[in-house]
DSSP file (Angstrom, degrees, kcal/mol; ACC not computed):
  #  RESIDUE AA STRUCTURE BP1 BP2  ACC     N-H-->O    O-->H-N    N-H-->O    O-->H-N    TCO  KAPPA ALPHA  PHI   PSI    X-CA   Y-CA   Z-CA
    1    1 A X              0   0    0      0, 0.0     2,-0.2     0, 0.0     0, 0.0   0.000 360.0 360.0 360.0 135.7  -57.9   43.6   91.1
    2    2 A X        -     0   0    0      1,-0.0     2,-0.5     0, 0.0     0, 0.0  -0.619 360.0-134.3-112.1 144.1  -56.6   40.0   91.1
    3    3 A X        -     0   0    0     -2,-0.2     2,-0.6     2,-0.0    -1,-0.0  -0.778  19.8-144.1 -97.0 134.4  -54.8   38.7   87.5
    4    4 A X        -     0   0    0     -2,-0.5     2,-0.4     2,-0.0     0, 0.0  -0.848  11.9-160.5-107.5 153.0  -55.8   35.4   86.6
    5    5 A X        -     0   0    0     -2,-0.6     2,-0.7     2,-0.0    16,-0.0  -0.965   6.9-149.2-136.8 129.1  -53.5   33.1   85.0
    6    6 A X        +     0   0    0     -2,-0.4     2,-0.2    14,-0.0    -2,-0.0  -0.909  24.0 167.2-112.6 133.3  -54.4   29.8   82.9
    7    7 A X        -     0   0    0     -2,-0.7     2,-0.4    14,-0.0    13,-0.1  -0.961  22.5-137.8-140.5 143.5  -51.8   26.9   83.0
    8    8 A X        -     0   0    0     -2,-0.2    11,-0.6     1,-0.1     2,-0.1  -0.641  18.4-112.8-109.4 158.7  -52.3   23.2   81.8
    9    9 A X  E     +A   18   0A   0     -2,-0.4     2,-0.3     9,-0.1     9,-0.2  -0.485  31.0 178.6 -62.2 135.3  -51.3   19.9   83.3
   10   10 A X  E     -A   17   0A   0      7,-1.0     7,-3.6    -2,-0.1     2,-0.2  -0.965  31.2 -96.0-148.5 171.7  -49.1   17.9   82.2
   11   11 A X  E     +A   16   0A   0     -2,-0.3     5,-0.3     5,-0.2     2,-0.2  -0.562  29.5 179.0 -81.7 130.8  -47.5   14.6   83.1
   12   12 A X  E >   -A   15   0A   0      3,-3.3     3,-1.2    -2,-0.2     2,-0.5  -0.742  63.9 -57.1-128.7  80.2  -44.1   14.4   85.1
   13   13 A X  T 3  S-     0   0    0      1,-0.2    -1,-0.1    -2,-0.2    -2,-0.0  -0.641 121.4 -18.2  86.0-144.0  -43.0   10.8   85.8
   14   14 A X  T 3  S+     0   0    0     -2,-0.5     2,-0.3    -3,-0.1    -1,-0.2   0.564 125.9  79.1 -84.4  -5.9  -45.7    9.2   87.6
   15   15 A X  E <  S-A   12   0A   0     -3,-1.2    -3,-3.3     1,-0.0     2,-0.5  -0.723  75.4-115.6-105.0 158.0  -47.4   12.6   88.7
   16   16 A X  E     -A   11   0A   0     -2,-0.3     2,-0.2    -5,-0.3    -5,-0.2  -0.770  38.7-158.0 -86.1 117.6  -49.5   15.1   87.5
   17   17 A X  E     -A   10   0A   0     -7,-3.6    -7,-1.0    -2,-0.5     2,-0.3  -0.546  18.2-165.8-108.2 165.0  -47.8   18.6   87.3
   18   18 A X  E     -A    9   0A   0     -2,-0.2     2,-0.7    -9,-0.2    -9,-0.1  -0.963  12.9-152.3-133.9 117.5  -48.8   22.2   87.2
   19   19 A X        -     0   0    0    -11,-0.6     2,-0.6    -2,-0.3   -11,-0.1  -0.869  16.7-150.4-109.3 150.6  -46.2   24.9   86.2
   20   20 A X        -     0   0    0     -2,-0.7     2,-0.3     1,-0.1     6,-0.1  -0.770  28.9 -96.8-123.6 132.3  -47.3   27.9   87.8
   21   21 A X    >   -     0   0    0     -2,-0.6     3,-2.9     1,-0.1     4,-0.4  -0.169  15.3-126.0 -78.8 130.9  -46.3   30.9   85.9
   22   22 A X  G >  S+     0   0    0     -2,-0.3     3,-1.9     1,-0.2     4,-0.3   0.567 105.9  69.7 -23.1 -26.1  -43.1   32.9   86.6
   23   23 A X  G 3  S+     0   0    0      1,-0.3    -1,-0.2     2,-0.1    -2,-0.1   0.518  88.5  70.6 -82.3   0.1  -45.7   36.6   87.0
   24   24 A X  G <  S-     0   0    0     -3,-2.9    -1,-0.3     2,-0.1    -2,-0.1   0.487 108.7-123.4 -88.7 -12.1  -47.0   34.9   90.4
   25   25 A X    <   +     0   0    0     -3,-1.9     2,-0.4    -4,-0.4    -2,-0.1   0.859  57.7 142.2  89.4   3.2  -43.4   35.5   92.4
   26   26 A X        -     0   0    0     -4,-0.3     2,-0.4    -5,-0.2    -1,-0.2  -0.685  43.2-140.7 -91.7 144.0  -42.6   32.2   93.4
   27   27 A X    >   -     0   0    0     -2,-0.4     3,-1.4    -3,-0.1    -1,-0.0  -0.809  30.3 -85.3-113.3 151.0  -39.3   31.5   93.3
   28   28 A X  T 3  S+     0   0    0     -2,-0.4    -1,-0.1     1,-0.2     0, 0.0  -0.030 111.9  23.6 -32.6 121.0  -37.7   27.9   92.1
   29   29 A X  T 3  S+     0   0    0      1,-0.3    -1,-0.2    -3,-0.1     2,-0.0   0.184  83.0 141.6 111.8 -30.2  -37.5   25.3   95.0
   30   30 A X    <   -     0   0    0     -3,-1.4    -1,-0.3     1,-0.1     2,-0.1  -0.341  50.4-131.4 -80.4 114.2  -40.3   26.8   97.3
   31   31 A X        -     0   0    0     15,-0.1    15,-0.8    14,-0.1     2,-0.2  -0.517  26.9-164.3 -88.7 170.1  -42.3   24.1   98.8
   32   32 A X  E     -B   45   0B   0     13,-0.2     2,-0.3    -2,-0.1    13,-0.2  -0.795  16.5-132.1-131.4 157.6  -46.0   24.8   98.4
   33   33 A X  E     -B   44   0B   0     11,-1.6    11,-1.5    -2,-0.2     2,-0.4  -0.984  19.2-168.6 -80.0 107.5  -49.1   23.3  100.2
   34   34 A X  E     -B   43   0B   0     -2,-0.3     2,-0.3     9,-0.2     9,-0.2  -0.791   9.3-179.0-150.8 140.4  -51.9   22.2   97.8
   35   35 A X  E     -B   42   0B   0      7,-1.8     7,-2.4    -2,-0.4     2,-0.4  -0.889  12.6-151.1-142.7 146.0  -55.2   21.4   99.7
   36   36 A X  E     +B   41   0B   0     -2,-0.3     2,-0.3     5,-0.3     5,-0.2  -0.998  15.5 173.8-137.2 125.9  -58.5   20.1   98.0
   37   37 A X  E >  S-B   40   0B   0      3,-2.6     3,-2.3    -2,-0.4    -2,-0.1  -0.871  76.7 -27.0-151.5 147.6  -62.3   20.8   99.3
   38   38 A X  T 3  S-     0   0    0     -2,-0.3     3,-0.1     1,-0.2    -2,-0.0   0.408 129.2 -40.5 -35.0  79.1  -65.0   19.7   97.2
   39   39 A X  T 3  S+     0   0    0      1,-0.2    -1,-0.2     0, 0.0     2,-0.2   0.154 110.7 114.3  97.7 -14.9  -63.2   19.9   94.0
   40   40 A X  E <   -B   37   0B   0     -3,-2.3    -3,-2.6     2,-0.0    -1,-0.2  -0.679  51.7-151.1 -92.7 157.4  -61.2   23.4   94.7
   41   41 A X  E     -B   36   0B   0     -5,-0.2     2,-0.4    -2,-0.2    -5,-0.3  -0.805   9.7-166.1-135.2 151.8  -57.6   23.2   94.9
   42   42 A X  E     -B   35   0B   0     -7,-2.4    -7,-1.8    -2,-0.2     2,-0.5  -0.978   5.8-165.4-126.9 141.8  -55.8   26.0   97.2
   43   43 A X  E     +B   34   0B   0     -2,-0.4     2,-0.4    -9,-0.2    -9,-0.2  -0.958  15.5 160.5-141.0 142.5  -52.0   26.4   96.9
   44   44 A X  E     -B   33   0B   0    -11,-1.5   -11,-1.6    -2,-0.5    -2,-0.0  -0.932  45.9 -88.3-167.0 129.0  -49.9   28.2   99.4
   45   45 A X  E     -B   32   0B   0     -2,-0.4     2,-0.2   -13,-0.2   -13,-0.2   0.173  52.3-116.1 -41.7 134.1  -46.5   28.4  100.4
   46   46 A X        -     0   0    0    -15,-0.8     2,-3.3     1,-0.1    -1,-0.1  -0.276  19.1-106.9 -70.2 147.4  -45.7   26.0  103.0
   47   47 A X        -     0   0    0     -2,-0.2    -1,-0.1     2,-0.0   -15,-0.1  -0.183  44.6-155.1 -62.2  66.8  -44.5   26.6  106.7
   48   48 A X        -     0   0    0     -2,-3.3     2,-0.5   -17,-0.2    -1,-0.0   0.127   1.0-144.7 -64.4 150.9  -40.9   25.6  106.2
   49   49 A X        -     0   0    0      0, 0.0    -1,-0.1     0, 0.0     2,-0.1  -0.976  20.1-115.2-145.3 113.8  -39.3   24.5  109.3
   50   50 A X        -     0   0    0     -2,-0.5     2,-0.2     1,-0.1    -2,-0.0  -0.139  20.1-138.2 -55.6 122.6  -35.8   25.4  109.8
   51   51 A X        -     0   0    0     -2,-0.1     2,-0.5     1,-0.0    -1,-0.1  -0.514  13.9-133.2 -89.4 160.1  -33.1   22.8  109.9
   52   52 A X        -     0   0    0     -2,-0.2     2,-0.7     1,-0.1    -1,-0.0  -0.891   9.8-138.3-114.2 149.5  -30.5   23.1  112.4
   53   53 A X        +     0   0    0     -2,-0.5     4,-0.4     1,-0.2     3,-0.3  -0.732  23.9 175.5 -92.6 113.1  -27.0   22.6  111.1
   54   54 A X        +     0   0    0     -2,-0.7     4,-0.4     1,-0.2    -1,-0.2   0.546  52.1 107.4-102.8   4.3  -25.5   20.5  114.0
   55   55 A X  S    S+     0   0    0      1,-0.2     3,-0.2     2,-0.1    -1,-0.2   0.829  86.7  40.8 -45.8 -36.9  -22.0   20.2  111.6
   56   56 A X  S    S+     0   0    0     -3,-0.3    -1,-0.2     1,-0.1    -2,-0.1   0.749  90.4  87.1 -52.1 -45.7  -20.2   22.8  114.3
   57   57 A X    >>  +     0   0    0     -4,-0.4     3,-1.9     2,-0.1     2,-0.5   0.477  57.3 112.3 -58.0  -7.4  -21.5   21.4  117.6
   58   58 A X  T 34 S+     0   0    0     -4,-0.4    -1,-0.0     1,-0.3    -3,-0.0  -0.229  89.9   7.4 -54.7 105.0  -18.7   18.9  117.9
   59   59 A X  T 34 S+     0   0    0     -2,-0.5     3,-0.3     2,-0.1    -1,-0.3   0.607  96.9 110.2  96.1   8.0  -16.7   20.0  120.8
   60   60 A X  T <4 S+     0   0    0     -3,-1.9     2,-0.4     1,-0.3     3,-0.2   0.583  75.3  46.3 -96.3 -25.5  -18.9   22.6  122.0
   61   61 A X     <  +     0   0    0     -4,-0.5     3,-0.5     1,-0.1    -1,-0.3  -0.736  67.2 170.4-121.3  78.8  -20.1   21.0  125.2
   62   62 A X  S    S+     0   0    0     -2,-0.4    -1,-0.1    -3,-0.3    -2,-0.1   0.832  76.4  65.9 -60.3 -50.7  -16.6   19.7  126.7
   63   63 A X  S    S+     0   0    0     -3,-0.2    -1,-0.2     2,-0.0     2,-0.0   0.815  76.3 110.3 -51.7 -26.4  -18.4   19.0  129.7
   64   64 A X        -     0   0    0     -3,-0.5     2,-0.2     1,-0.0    -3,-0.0  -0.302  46.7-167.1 -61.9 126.9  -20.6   16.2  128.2
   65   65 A X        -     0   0    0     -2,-0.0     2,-0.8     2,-0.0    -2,-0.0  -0.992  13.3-141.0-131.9 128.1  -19.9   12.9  129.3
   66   66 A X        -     0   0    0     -2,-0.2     3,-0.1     1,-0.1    -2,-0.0  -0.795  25.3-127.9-104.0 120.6  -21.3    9.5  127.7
   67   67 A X        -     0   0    0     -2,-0.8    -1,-0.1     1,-0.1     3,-0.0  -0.118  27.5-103.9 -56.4 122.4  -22.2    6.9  130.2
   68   68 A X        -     0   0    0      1,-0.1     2,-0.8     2,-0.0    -1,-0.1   0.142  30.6-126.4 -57.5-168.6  -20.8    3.5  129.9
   69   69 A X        +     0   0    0      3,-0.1    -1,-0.1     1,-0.1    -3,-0.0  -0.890  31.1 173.5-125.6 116.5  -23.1    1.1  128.5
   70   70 A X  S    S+     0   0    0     -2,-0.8    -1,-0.1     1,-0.1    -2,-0.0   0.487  74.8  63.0 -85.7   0.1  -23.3   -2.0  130.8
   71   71 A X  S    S+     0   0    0      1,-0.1     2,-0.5     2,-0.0    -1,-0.1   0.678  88.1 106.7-107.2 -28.0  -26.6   -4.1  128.7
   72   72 A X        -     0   0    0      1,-0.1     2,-0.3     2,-0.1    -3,-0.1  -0.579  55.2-172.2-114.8 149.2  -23.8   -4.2  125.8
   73   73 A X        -     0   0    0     -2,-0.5    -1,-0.1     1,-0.1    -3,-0.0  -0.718  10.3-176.6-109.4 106.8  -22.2   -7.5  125.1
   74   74 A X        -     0   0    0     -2,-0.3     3,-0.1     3,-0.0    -1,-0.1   0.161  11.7-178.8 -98.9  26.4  -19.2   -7.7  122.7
   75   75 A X        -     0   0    0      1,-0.1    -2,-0.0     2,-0.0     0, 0.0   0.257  37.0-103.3 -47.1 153.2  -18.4  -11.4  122.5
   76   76 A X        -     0   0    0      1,-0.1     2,-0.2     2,-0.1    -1,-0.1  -0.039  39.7-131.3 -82.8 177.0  -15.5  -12.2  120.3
   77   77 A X        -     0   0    0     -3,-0.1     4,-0.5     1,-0.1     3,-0.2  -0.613  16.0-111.9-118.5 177.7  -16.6  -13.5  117.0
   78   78 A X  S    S+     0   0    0     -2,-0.2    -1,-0.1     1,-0.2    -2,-0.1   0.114 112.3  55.8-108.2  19.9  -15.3  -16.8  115.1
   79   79 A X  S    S+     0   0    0      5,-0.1    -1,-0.2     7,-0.0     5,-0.0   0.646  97.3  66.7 -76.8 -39.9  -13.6  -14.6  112.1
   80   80 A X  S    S+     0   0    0     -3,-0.2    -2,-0.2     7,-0.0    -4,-0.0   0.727  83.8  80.4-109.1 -22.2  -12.1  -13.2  114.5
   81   81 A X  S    S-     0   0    0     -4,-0.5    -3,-0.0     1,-0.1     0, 0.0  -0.114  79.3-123.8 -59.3 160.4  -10.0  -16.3  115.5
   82   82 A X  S    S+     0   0    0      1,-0.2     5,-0.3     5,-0.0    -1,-0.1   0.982 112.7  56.1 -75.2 -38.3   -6.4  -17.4  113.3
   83   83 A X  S    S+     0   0    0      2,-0.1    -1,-0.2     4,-0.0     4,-0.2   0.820  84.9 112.8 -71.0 -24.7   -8.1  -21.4  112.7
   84   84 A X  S >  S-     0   0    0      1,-0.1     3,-1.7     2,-0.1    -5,-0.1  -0.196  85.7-107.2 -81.3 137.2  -11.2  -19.5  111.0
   85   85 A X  T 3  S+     0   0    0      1,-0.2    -1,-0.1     2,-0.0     3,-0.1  -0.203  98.6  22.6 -67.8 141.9  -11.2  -20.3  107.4
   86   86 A X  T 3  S+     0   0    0      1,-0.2     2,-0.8     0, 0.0    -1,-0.2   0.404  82.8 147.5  90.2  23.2   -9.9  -17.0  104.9
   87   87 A X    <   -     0   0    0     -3,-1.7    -1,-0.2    -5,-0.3    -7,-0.0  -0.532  65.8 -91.1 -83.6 153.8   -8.1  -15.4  107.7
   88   88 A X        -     0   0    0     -2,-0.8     2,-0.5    -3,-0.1    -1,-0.1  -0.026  40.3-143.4 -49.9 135.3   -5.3  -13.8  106.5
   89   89 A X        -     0   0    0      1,-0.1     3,-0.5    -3,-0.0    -1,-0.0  -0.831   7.5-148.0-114.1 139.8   -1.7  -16.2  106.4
   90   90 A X  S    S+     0   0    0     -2,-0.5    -1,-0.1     1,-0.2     4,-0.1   0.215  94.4  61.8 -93.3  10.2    1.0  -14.3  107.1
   91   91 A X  S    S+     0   0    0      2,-0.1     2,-0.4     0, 0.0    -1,-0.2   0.324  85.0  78.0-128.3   9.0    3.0  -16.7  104.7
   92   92 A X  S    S-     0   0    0     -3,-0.5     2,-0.2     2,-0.0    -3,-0.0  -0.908  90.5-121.3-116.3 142.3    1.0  -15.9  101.3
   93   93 A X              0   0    0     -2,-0.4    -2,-0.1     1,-0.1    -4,-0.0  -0.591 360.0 360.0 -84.6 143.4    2.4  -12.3   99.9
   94   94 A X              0   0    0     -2,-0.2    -1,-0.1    -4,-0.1    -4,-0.0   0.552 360.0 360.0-106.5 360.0   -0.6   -9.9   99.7
């Protein structure tokens, strides 16, 4: 026998909410899929798709080598010059 459960809408921001009540098992944070056909609404945990923590992989492939890059062009810039105006004067105390 299936329990039915009655919950109202309410407003959250610019959306329309549902709070779906704690005796259904869902736990906080759990995204859901919520699907509509003529006028029923289905909701059911989503297919969560693992993220991979790439924070460790740093040094892990030693072998790995990055090819220079020969299409890029680093021409010096006009800041970069003493005449250009607010470069730093070695004769004002900073």
């Amino acid at each position: 026998m299936t329990k039915e459960y009655r919950a109202r809408t309410f407003k959250s921001g610019n959306s329309v909410a549902l709070r779906l009540p704690k005796g259904l098992g869902i736990e906080p944070g759990r995204e859901m899929r919520v699907r509509e056909e003529q006028g029923r609404f289905t909701v059911e945990p989503a297919d969560v798709k693992r993220k991979i923590d790439v924070s460790k992989f740093w040094g892990k492939a030693p072998g790995l080598t990055v090819p220079s890059r020969d299409d890029f062009d680093d021409p010096p810039r006009a800041w970069d010059r003493p005449g250009w105006p607010g470069w730093p004067d070695s004769s004002t105390p900073e």
